[in-house]
Every structure is written in C-alpha cells, then in structure tokens.
C-alpha positions, 0 to 999 in steps of 0.5 A: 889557598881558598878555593869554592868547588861543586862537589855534586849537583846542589852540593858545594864547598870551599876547599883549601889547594895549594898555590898555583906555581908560575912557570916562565911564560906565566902570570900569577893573577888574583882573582878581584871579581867574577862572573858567574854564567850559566853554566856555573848554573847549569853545573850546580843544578846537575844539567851541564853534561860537559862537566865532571864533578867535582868542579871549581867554577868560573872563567868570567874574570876580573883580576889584578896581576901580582907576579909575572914570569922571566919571559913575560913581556914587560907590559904585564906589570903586578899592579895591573887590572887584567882579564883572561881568555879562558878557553884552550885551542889544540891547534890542530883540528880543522877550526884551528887551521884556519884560525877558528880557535874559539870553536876548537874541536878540543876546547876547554873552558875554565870552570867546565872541563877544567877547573876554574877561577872561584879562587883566590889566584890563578896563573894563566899563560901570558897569551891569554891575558889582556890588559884592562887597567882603566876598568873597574873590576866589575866591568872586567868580569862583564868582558868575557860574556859581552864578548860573545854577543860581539862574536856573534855581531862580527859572525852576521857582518852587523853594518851600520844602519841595518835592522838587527832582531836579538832574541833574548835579553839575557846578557848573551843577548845584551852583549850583541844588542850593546855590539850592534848599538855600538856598530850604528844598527837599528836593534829590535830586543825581543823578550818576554819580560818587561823589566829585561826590555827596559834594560835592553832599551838602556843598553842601545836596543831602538825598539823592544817587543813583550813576544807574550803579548805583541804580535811579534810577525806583525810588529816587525812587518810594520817595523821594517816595512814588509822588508824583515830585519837584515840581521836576526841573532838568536840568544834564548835557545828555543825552538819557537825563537830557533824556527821565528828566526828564520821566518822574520829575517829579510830576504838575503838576509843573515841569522846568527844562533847563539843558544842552544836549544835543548829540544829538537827543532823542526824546520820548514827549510822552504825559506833557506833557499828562497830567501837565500840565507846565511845561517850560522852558529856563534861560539865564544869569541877570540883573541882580538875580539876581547880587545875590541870589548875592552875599547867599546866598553871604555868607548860607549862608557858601560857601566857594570851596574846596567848589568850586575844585578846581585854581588856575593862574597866569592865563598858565598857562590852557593848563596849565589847560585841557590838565589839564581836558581829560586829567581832566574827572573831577577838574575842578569849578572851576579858578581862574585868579590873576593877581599 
C-alpha cells in the first residue's frame, strides 16, 4: 500500500507499508480526499515542535468504508462515505473527567503524534467514524477544520442576533464565520487581504474590514454603536489580534482564541476586570459537534469549491505543500485525491 511520508523538513516520500489490519470494532476506510492543514504545513517546513520525523501526514478526511469489523454496528455499511474523528482521549486526565475530550492532556492527533491519513487506507475504531453519505468527498474533508471554528462558536455561546468579530479569514476562522451566520449572528470578518474578505463575505460574514487600511477601533465603534461586539473570536495567532480582542469586545462580553501566537503577548489586564470578561481558549471539537457540522453543511448547502482553492494527486503532497508554502496568500484549503 502507498503511503506519502515527510521524512525531514522539506524532504518527503511516497512509501510502501502494509495494509492496516482490521480488528473487531474496526472499519477499514479508504481514504477518497484529504485536507491538508497547517500543520501538515508546519511539518514539512520543520516548525511543528509536536512532531517527529519521519511522519505520514493528514487527519482532515473524506473517505469510503470498504470493510467493517464483526462487532461493528450495522449502520457502517462498505459503500458508505464517511469522515473521522482524528484525535484520542486517555480518559483519565482532568479534561477527560468532565467530558473535555477534545483537549485531552494526552491527545494525539493523526498526522502529527501519529502517523496519519496520506494513504491509501486506514482503519479507525467504529467510535470515531461519523456517517456522511449525502456529501461529496470534498465536502467531507472540509468537516474537520470547520468543526473548529464551530467549537470555538459553541465555547463563546454564539446567540442569534449578536455581534460576532472573527479575526482571520483562514479557514479556521471561516468555520467560525459559517458557524455563527448559520447561528443567526451579526459577523464582522477582519483580515488583511481583500481576496480572504470577499470569500468571508460569500460565506455568511455581514460586514468585512482590510485592519491594514481601516481603522479597525474606529469601524467597530460605528459599527456596534460605542457598544463593541458581544463576541470576539481570535483565528490569526498574533499578538496585535491577541491584544485588539480584548480591547474591541463589548463590556460583559466574551472572547475566544483559537491561534496560537508564537510570540509573547503583553496585556494591559485593566479591561479583564472592568469589563468583566470571559476569556477562553478553543481547541479541536468533539464528537457531537462534528455531527452538528455535517447537518449545517447539508443545511446551509456549502459547497467545497468556497473553500478549496487548489486540488493535487495525494502522491503529489510535496508538489502540494511547496506550492503552499511559495503562496501562503493563494492558499485556503488544498485537497489531496487519491483514484
């Protein structure tokens, strides 16, 4: 079976290992499309400190099941288009006592502490398969990264009809502009590219502001009417858009980080209190929250071509991920096909 595999940072390969074997409770799945994310990224350019080399890549997956277990339930069928949950949980650290298990002190994610879904199958536990048969397989691969901005929605209790800031048009940030249009909010996309504002707007974003142009303090003061918005989700992982979160939300308000700022970040902490804030972190999504993608990509009928922007044979990801990393600005999702 083929497999792609970065070796070393800039280095990858396609590999021969064998064919998964399939225990009881397991479904053998091959792999139809998948998404490559940021730290496939961050992998192969040698900056992911959470991997080892060498590593297969990918957890972002669109797949078909082909064979099922004897103590599967008889709704996994072979035929059926399906995606995968790709992160473990210990359940035992304190996350995963109350329920947290998408921030498991222990977790590993496929394709960055393991190795993961650049092949041609994979098997994964029953549990951690959820049934997508009226998507195309594009759309399936797009389920995962969604999910995230509509963790990080749920985190901040999106409400209809209020005010949510997203910085970040990546497409982090777009799952939680898609999440809080689909919610009934009022979304403010803030970016710096125009050609990431004009998608933001396609995808449910109300209003959308160039920070490198507008004054963004000024707009959302007129905006919101002095009031800031209720909700501010942080999608960049910057300092400036770490600090500006703070300062734009409203009073009472709530704020969300997603990205992870690979700088230090100093706080003014004045507005933590005065505006008595909450202020949390967002990671991954859980079990119910990938089947509450599924029904809002069926519902708001999403199509994957507002999000892939480029699509590469799955032995081509080193094509794929030079491309990406040569035009970071023309990249929102890439695909990887297999035949």
């Amino acid at each position: 079976m083929i497999a792609v595999q970065i070796v070393q940072p800039y280095k990858v390969k396609i590999i021969e290992v064998p064919e998964p074997k399939i225990g009881p409770a397991d479904v053998l799945i091959k792999v139809k499309a998948l998404g490559l994310c940021g730290s496939d990224l961050k992998t192969y350019l040698g900056q992911n400190p959470m991997v080892s080399y060498p590593r297969i890549p990918g957890h972002e997956i669109g797949g078909e099941i082909v064979h099922i277990g004897s103590q599967v339930p008889e709704r996994f069928k072979p035929g059926i288009k399906v995606t995968v949950s790709p992160y473990t949980a210990c359940g035992k650290c304190s996350a995963c006592r109350i329920g947290r298990v998408n921030c498991c002190q222990e977790n590993q994610t496929m394709g960055i502490q393991r190795d993961g879904a650049a092949k041609e199958y994979i098997v994964v536990p029953f549990q951690k398969v959820f049934l997508a048969n009226n998507l195309s397989f594009e759309q399936i691969a797009c389920i995962e990264p969604l999910s995230i901005g509509w963790h990080a929605t749920n985190r901040a209790g999106v409400q209809k009809d209020e005010i949510v800031l997203v910085f970040g048009c990546g497409v982090i940030g777009l799952g939680a502009i898609i999440a809080s249009n689909y919610k009934k909010a009022r979304v403010i996309a803030v970016d710096i590219d125009d050609e990431k504002l004009k998608k933001a707007e396609k995808l449910g974003a109300d209003i959308t502001i160039n920070s490198s142009r507008e004054n963004l303090e000024e707009e959302v003061n007129r905006i919101t009417s002095l009031m800031g918005p209720q909700v501010v989700i942080e999608a960049v992982g910057h300092p400036d858009t770490y600090k500006a979160s703070i300062d734009l939300v409203g009073y009472a308000g709530r704020v969300v980080y997603i990205g992870y700022s690979k700088r230090l970040v100093q706080y003014n902490t004045k507005f933590f209190v005065s505006k008595e804030l909450d202020i949390k972190g967002s990671r991954n999504a859980l079990d119910f929250e990938i089947r509450e993608v599924i029904q809002m990509i069926l519902s708001a009928n999403i199509n994957s071509d507002c999000l892939v922007t480029q699509r590469f044979h799955m032995e081509k990801i080193d094509i794929a991920l030079n491309f990406w990393s040569s035009n970071p600005q023309k990249v929102t999702k890439i695909i990887a096909y297999n035949d």
